[in-house]
N, C-alpha and C positions, 0 to 999 in steps of 0.2 A: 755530670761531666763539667769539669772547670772551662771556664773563657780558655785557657793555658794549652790544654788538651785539645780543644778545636783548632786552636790555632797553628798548634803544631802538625794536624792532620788537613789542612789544608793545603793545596798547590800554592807555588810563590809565582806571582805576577808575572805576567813574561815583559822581558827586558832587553834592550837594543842588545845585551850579552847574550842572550838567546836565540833572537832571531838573526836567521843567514841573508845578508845582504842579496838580494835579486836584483833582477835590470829595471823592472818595473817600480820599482821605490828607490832605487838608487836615482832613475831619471825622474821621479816625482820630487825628490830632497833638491835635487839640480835645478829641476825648472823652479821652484821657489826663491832659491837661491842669488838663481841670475835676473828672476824678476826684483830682489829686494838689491840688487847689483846695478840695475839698469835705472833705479832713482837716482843714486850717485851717479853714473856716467849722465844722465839728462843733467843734471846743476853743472856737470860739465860742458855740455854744450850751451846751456845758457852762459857761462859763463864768458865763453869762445866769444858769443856774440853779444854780450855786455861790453867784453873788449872789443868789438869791431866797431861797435858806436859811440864807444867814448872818445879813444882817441887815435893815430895813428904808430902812437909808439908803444903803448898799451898792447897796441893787437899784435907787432911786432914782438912786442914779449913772452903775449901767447903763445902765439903761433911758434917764437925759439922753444917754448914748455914743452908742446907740444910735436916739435920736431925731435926735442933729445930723446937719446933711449927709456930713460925710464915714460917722459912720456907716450912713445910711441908701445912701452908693454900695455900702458895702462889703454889707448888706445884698441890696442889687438885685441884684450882680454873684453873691451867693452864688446866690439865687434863679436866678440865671440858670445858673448852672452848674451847679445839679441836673436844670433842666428839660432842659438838653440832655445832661448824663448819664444820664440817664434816657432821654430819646430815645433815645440812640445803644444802649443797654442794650437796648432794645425791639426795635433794629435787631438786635443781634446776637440775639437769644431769634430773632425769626425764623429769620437764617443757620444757627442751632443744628437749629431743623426741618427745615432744607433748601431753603428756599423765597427766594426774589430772589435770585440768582448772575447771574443777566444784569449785563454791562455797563451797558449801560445805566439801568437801572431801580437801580443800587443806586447811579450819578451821582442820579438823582432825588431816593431817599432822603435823599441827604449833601445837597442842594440843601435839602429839605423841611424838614430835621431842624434849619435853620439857622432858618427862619420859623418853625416851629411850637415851638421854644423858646425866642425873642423874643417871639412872640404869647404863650405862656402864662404868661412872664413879667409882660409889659405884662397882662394879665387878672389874672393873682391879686394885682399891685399897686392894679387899680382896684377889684378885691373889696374888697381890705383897706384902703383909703382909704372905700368907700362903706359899710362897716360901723361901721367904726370912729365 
C-alpha cells in the first residue's frame, strides 16, 4: 500500500470546525483571555499613578482620560475582566481541592461565572456612582 492510500484512509484532525463550542471551554478561552486583558489594564493603573506623582496637571489629564467615555468603556471592560478572572480563579481553587469534576455541575459553574461577573461588575459600578 502507498504512503497515498494510508493517507487517504485516515480520519482528518478534529478542528475548531468540528468541535461544538460548550460552556466549559467557552469559559476556559474567557478566563485566559481576560487574564492576558488584565496586563494591559495593570500598565493602566500604573500609569494613573505615574500621573499622580509627577504632576498635578498630568493627573488632571488622566483623570479627564479617564473620565471620558471611551475611557470609562475601557474602564468597565477592565472591571469586568477581573471579576471574571477572579471568578474563574475561584473555580479552579475549588478543582485544586478536588471538589466539582461532575459534568455537569462544572457546565453550571461556566454558566454562573458568566452572571455573577456581569452582576458584580454592574454593582461596583453602581457603588461607585452612588458614592461618588
Amino acid at each position: 500500500m502507498s504512503n497515498t492510500e494510508l493517507q487517504d484512509k485516515r480520519p482528518l484532525s478534529p478542528h475548531l470546525s468540528i468541535y461544538k463550542p460548550i460552556p466549559t471551554m467557552v469559559a476556559s478561552i474567557v478566563n485566559r483571555i481576560t487574564g492576558a486583558a488584565l496586563y494591559f489594564g495593570t500598565l493602566l493603573v500604573a500609569w494613573w499613578l505615574f500621573a499622580a506623582a509627577t504632576s498635578p496637571a498630568y493627573f488632571e489629564w488622566v483623570n479627564a482620560f479617564f473620565g471620558s467615555i471611551f475611557g470609562r468603556i475601557i474602564l468597565f471592560g477592565y472591571t469586568w475582566a477581573l471579576m471574571h478572572h477572579m471568578i474563574g480563579g475561584l473555580r479552579h481553587l475549588m478543582w485544586d481541592l478536588g471538589k466539582g469534576f461532575d459534568k455537569h455541575f462544572t457546565t453550571k459553574i461556566a454558566k454562573l461565572s458568566w452572571v455573577f461577573s456581569i452582576a458584580a461588575t454592574i454593582l461596583i459600578w453602581v457603588i461607585g456612582y452612588s458614592v461618588r
